[in-house]
C-alpha positions as CSV (number, residue, x, y, z in Angstrom):
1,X,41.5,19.6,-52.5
2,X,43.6,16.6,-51.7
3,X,42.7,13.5,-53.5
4,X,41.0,10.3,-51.6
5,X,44.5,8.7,-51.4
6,X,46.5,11.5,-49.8
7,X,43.4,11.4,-47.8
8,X,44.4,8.0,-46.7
9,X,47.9,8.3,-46.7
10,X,47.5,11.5,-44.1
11,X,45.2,9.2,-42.1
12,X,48.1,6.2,-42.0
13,X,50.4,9.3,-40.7
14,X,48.1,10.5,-38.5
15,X,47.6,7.7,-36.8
16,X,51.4,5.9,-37.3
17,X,49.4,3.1,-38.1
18,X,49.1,1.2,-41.5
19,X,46.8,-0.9,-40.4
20,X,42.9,-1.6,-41.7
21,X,40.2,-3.3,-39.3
22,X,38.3,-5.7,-41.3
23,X,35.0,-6.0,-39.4
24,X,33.5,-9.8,-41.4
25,X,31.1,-10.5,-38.7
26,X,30.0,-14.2,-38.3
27,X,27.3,-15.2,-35.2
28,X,29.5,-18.1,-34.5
29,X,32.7,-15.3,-33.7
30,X,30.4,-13.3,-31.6
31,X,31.5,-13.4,-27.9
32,X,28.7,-15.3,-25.2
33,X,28.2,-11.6,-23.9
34,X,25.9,-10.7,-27.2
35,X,24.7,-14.0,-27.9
36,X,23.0,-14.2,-24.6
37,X,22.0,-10.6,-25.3
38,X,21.0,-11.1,-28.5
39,X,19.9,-14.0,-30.9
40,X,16.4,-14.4,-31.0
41,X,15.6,-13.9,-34.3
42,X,17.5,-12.2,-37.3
43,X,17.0,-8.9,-36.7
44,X,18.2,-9.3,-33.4
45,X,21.1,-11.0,-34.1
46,X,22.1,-7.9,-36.8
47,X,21.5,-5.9,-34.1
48,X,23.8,-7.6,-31.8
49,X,26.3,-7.4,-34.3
50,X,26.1,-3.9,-35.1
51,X,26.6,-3.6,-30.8
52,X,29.9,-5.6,-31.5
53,X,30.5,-3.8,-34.8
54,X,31.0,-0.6,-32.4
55,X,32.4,-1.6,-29.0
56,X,35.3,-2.6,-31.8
57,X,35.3,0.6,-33.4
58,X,35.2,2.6,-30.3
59,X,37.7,0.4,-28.9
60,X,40.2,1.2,-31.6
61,X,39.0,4.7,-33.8
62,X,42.3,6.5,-32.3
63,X,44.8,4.0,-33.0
64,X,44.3,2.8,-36.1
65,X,43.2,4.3,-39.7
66,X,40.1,2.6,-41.7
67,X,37.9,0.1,-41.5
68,X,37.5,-2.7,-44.2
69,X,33.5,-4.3,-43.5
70,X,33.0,-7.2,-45.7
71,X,30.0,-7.6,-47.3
72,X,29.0,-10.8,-47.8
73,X,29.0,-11.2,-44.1
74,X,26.1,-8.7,-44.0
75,X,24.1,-9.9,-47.2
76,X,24.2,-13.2,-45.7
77,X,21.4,-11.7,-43.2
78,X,19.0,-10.0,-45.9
79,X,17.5,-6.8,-45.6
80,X,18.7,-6.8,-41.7
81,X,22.4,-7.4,-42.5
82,X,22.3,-4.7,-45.1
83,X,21.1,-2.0,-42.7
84,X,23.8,-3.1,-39.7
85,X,26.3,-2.8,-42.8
86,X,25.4,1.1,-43.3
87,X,24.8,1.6,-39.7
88,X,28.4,0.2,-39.1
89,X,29.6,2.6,-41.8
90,X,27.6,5.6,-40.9
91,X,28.8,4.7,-37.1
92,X,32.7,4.4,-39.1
93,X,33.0,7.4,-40.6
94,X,31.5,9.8,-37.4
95,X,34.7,8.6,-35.6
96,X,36.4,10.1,-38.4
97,X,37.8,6.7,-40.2
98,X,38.0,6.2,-43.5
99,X,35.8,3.3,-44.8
100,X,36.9,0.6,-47.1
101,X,33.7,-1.7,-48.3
102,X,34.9,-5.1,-49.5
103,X,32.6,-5.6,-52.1
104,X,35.1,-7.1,-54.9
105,X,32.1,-6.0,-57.4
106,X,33.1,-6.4,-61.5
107,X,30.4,-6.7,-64.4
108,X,30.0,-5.5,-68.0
109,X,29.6,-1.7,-68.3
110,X,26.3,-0.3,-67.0
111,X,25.4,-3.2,-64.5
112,X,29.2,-2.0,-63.3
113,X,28.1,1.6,-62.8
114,X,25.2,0.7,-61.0
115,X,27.5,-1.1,-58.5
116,X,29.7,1.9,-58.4
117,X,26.7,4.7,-58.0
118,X,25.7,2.1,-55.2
119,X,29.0,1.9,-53.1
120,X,30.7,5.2,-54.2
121,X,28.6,7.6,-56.4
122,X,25.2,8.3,-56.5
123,X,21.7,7.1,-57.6
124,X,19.0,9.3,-59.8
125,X,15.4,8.9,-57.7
126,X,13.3,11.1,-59.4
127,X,14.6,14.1,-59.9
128,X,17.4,14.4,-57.3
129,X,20.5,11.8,-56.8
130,X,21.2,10.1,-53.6
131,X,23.8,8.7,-51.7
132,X,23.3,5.3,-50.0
133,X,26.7,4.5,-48.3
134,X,29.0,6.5,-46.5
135,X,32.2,4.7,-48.1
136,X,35.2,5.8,-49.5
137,X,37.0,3.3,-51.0
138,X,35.5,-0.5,-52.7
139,X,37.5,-3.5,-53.5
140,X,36.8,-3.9,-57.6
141,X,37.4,-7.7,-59.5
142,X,39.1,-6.6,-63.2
143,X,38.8,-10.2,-64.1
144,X,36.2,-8.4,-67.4
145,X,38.6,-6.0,-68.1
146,X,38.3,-2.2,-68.5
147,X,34.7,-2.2,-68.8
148,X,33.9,-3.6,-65.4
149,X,36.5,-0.9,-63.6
150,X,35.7,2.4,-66.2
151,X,32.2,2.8,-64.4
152,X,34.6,2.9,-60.9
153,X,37.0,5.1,-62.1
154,X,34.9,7.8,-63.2
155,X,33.3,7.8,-60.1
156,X,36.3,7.7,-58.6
157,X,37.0,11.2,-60.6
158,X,33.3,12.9,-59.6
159,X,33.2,11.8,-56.0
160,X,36.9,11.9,-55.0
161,X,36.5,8.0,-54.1
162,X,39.4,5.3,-54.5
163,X,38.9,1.5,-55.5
164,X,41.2,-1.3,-54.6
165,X,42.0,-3.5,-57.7
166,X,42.3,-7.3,-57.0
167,X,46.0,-8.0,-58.8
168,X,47.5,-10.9,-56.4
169,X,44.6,-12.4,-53.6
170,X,46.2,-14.0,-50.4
171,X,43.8,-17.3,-50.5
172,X,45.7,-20.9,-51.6
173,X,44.4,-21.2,-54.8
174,X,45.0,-17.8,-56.2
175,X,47.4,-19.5,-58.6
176,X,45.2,-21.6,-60.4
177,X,44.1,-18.8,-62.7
178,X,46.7,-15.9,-61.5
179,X,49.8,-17.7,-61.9
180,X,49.5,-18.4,-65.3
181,X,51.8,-17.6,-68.1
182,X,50.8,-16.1,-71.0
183,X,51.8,-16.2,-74.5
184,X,54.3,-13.6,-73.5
185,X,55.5,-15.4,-70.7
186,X,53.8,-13.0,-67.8
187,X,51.7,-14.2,-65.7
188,X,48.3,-13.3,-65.3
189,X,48.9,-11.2,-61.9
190,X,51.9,-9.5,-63.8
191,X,49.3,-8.5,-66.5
192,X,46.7,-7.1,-64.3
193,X,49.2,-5.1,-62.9
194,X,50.4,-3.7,-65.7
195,X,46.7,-2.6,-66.4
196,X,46.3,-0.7,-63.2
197,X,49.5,1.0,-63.3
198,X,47.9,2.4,-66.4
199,X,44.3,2.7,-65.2
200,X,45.3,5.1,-62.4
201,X,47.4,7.1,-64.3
202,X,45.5,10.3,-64.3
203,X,44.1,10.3,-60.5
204,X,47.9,10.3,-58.8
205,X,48.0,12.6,-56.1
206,X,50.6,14.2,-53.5
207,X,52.1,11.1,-52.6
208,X,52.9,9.8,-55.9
209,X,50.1,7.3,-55.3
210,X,47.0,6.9,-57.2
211,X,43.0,6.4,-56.5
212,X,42.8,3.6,-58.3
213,X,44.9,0.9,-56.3
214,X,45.2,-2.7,-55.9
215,X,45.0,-5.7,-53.7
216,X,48.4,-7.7,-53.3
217,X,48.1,-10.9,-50.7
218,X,50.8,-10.9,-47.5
219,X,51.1,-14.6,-48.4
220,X,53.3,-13.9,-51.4
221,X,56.2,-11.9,-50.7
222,X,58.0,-12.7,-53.4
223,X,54.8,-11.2,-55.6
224,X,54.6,-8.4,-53.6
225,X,58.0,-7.0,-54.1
226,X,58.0,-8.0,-58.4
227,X,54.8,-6.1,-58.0
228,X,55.9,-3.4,-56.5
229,X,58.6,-2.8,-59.2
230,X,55.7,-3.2,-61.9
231,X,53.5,-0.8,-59.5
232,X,55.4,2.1,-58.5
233,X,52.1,4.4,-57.9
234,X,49.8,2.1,-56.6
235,X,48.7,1.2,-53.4
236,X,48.7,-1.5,-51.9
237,X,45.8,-3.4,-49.5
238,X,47.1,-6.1,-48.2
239,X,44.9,-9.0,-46.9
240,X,46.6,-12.3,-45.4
241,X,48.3,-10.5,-42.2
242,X,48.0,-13.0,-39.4
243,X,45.4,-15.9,-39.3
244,X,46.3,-16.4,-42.6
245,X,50.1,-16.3,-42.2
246,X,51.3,-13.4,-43.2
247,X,54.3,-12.1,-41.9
248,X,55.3,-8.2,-40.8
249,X,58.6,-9.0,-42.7
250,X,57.5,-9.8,-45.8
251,X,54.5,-7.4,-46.0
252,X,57.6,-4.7,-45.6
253,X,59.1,-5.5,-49.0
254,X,55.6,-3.2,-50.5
255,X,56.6,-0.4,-48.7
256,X,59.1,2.5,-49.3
257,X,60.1,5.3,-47.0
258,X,57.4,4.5,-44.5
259,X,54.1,4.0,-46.8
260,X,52.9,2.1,-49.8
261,X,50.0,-0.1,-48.4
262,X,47.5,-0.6,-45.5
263,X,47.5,-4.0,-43.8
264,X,44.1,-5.9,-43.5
265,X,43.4,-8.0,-40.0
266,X,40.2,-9.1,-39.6
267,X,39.6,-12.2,-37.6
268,X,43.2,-11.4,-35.2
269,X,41.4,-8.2,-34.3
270,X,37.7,-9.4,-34.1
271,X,38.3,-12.6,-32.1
272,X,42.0,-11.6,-30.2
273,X,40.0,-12.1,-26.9
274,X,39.9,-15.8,-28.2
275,X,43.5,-15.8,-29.3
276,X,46.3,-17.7,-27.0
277,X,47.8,-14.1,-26.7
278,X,44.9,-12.6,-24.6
279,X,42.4,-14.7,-23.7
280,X,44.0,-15.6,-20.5
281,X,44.5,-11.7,-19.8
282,X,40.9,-10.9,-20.7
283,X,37.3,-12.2,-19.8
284,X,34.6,-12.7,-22.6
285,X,33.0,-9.6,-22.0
286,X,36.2,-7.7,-22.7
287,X,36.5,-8.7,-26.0
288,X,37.3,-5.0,-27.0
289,X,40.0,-4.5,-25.1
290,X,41.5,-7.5,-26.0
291,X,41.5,-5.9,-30.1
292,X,42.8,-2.7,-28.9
293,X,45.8,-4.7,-27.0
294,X,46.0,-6.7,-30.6
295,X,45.5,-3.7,-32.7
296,X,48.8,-1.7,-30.9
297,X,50.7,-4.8,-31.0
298,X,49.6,-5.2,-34.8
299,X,50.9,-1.4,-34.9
300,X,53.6,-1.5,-33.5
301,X,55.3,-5.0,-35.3
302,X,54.6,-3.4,-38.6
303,X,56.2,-0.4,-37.7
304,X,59.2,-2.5,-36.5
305,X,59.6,-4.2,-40.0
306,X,58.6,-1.1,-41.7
307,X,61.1,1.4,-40.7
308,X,63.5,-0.8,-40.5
């Protein structure tokens, strides 16, 4: 049985595409179409959500590989956001894409597993265990160290799942506690790095890439090629690719022979009906054509830089 990252790997393949749909849902990004249709009250607005959740999905589930949902953007609505964030899942993984939850979840040992038996194992209700989500990957925060990752490693290991390690974030002020030296004269990210080499050790698969992988920003180049050398088994996610300013060119410098990360877009796919590049082309209502246009483009200018 191939392991959850040759699972992904054959998926980028598949597909030619290393490219992940974040799907971070605000009300305030949603086009007039489903405000007017929805919006009356919470539950409808989730609703309308979930409606653009999967014109989006449809729109794009044979071009590109994963999804990446967000979750605060679904807590932020209670009970109602929680169950759009599993329908969206669910709805995900029966057009065969593999489901990345950003969750960025780290705590002490056994408040860590329950996080992990939430998102990728399983919980014990009565006398039979249950699964909740349909996920296969989580984004994990290491900032506690080994005890707040063990819980989603093991699981990892039962439930052929894979967890995305925050090692170099793509926001401004990732440098105020990332950047800093230690005694040694690494820097924090270098550190971290070092500890998920070693972390995944044991769950590499076909590819020469491991389950337990990281998250390296597109806004630091020069990171994500030293990281790379520090990294050679680990996968990379890779947030920051275009309303943040990453560039195709500089997200190339993770890769080798073709693969060794899978590029997050969220708001340049949600809202590219909005963007000067399409919205002239496309009215409000075809706001999913407008992220399949985006999402090939996206394709195809990685690919370019990629293979090059």
């Amino acid at each position: 049985m191939k392991n959850a990252m040759d699972l992904l790997i054959d998926k980028i393949k598949e597909k030619n595409n290393p490219t992940v749909m974040g799907l971070d849902p605000r009300y305030d990004m949603l086009p007039e179409c489903i405000k007017l249709k929805y919006g009356k009250d919470v539950k409808s607005v989730c609703e309308g959500i979930l409606e653009y959740n999967k014109a989006l999905i449809d729109a794009t589930f044979d071009i590109i590989p994963a999804v990446k949902p967000q979750i605060a953007f679904y807590e932020m609505f209670g009970i109602e956001g929680m169950k759009c964030f599993k329908e969206t899942c669910k709805y995900a993984k029966e057009k065969g894409l593999i489901v990345i939850a950003d969750i960025k979840r780290g705590d002490i040992g056994t408040t860590a597993a329950g996080y992990s038996n939430a998102y990728l194992g399983k919980t014990l209700v009565g006398n039979v265990e249950e699964s909740f989500y349909d996920i296969d990957w989580v984004t994990v925060n290491p900032y506690l160290g080994i005890d707040g990752v063990k819980p989603f490693i093991e699981d990892c290991k039962k439930y052929n799942k894979g967890i995305f390690v925050l090692v170099k974030t793509s926001n401004k002020s990732s440098g105020e506690l990332q950047d800093l030296k230690l005694e040694d004269g690494k820097k924090v990210y270098e550190k971290v790095a070092e500890l998920v080499n070693s972390w995944g050790e044991e769950l590499i698969g076909e590819y020469g890439y491991s389950q337990v992988a990281s998250v390296v920003g597109a806004t630091y180049p020069v990171q994500i090629k030293e990281l790379r050398e520090i990294m050679p088994h680990s996968y990379f996610l890779i947030p920051g690719y275009g309303a943040q300013g990453g560039k195709a060119d500089d997200i190339a410098l993770g890769f080798k022979d073709g693969i060794g990360g899978i590029v997050n877009a969220s708001r340049s796919l949600m809202c590219a009906y909005k963007s000067d590049r399409w919205k002239d082309k496309y009215k409000d209502e075809e706001y999913a054509k407008a992220t399949r246009e985006e999402a090939i483009r996206m394709r195809d200018e990685l690919n370019l830089s990629i293979n090059k």
